[in-house]
Structures are given as C-alpha cells and as structure tokens.
VMD Tcl script that draws the C-alpha trace (Angstrom):
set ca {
  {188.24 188.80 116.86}
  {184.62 187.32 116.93}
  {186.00 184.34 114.46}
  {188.49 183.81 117.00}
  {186.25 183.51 120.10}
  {183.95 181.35 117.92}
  {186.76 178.94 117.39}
  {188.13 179.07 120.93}
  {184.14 177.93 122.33}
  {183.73 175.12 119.51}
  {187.34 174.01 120.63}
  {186.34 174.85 124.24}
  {182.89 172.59 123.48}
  {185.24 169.67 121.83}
  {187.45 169.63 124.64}
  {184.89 168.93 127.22}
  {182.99 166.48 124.82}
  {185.92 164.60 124.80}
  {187.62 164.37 128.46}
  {184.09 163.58 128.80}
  {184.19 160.28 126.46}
  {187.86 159.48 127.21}
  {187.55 158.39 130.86}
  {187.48 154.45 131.44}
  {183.83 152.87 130.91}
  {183.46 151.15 133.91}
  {182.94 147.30 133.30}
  {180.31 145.80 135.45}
  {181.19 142.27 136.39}
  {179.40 139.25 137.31}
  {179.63 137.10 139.75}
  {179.28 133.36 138.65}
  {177.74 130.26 140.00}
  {177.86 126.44 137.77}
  {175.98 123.44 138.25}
  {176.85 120.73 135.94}
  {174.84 117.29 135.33}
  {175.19 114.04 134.11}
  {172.10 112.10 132.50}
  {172.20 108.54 131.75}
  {169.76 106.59 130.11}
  {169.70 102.98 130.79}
  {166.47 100.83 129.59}
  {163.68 102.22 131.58}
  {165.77 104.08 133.96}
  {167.02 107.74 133.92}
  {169.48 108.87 136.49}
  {170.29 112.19 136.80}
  {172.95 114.01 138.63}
  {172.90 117.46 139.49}
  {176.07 119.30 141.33}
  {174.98 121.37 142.69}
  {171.35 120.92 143.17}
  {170.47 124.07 144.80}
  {172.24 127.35 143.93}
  {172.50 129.93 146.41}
  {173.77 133.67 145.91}
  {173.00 136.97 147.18}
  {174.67 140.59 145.95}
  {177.08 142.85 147.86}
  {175.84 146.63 148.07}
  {172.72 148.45 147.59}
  {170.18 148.72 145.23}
  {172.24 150.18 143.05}
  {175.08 148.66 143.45}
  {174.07 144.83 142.60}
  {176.43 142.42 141.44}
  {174.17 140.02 139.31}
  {175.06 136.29 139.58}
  {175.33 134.32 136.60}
  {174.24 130.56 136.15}
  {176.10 128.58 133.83}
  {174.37 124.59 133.56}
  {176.92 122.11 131.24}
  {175.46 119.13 130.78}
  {178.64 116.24 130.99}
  {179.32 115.07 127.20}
  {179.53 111.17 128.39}
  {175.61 112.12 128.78}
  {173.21 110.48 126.81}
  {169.93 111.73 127.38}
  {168.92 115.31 126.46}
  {168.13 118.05 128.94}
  {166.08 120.77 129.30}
  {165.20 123.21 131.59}
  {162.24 125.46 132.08}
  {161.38 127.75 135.01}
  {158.42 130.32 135.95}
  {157.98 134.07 134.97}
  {160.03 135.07 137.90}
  {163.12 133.50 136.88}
  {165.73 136.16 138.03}
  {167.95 135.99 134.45}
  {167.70 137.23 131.84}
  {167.54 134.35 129.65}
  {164.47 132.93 128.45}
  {162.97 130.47 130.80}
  {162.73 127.28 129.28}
  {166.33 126.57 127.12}
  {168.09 123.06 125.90}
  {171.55 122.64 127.63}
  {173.84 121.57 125.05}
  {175.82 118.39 125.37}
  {179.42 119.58 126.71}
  {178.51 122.87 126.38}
  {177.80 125.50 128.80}
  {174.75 127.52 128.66}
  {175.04 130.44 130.87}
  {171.52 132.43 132.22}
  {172.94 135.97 132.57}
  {171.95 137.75 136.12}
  {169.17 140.87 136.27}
  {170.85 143.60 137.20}
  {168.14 143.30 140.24}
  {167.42 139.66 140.97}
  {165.10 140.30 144.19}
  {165.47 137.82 147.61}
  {163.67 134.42 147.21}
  {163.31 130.90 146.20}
  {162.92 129.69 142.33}
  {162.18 126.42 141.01}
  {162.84 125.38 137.76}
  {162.95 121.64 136.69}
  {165.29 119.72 134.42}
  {163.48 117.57 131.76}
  {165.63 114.50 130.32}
  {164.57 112.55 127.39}
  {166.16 109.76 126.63}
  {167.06 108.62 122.60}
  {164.89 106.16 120.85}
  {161.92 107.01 122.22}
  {163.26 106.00 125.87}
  {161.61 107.22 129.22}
  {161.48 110.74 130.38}
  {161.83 111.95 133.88}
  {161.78 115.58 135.34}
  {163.73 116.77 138.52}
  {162.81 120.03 140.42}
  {166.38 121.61 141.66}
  {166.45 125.18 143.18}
  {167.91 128.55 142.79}
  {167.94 130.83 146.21}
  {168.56 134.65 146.40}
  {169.08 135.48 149.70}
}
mol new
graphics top color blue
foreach p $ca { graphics top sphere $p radius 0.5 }
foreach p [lrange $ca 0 end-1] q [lrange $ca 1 end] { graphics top cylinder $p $q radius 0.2 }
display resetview
C-alpha cells in the first residue's frame, strides 16, 4: 500500500511538472523600425543618404509590458563607400555601439527590453575606397 501511494505522488509530482512545461512559451515580439542609406563616393565628394534620418518609436504598456523596437540599417549595394556607425554608452540596443553595416545587408540593433524616453545620437562614418575622403553624419534615434 505505501509502494502504491509512493508511486501515485511521484506520478502526482510528474503530472504537475509537466502541465507545467507543456503550456505555450509565450513569444515576445518586436516591433521594427529600418533606415536604409546610400553612400557614394565621387572624387572628393561623399554624399550620403539616409531614409529615414531620425527614427522615432515609443512602447505600448507598462514597465513591464515593453515592446522593444528593433533598428535594422542596410546600406544600398549600388554603394560604394563603407559605413559605419558608432553611438554613446546609452545606446538603447543591445548591440554593441559602434558596428560596420554590410553592403546589401541588413544589420539589425536588437531593442532593450527597457529602452528609457529620450534622444540618441549616433553618427554614420563613410570611407571611401582608395584612400578617398571620409565624412561623418550625425542622424538620430528618439524614444518618446
């Protein structure tokens, strides 16, 4: 009799563990902003297009309820200078704060699950080949 109240609690114990595991893992989505440039190097002049030059976001709910924005900069592949950009300790990603944007590809800065109200500057360095000029821009990211 004592076996079989042993076994009933360890099945008892197993049962809870897993309705416990088996319910859906919520998936917390981002929401997502882009800004995509063009750099074009053309003897000592750099021109640079940024669209959109200033991203704005804020977060619906509390707290604890955030919905972190995520920043995804492509740099256009008919671009031939290189870009990079590089931003202050605050940044409000996660990603490191200076990165390369790839040529054609997409790097995405992935949101803090608390990015806090207020205005960051980061600036976009491009270099162009051969040793051409350099110029930096200052865009903006606001969290309102």
């Amino acid at each position: 009799m004592r076996s079989n109240l042993l076994g009933c609690a360890r099945l008892g114990v197993l049962a809870m563990l897993t309705a416990a595991c088996s319910g859906s893992l919520a998936v917390r989505t981002h929401d997502n902003r882009q800004v995509k440039m063009t750099a074009t190097c053309t003897g000592n002049q750099v021109k640079l297009v940024v669209d959109s030059s200033s991203v704005h976001f804020k977060h619906t709910g509390g707290i604890h309820r955030q919905v972190p924005t995520d920043v995804g900069w492509t740099l256009d592949p008919a671009s031939n200078g290189a870009v990079t950009l590089a931003a202050d300790a605050a940044w409000p990603f996660n990603d490191p704060t200076t990165f390369p944007v790839g040529n054609g590809a997409t790097h995405t800065a992935v949101g803090k699950d608390k990015q806090d109200k207020g205005h960051y500057r980061y600036t976009v360095t491009v270099a162009c080949p051969n040793g051409g000029p350099t110029a930096i821009f200052d865009p903006d990211v606001w969290v309102d």
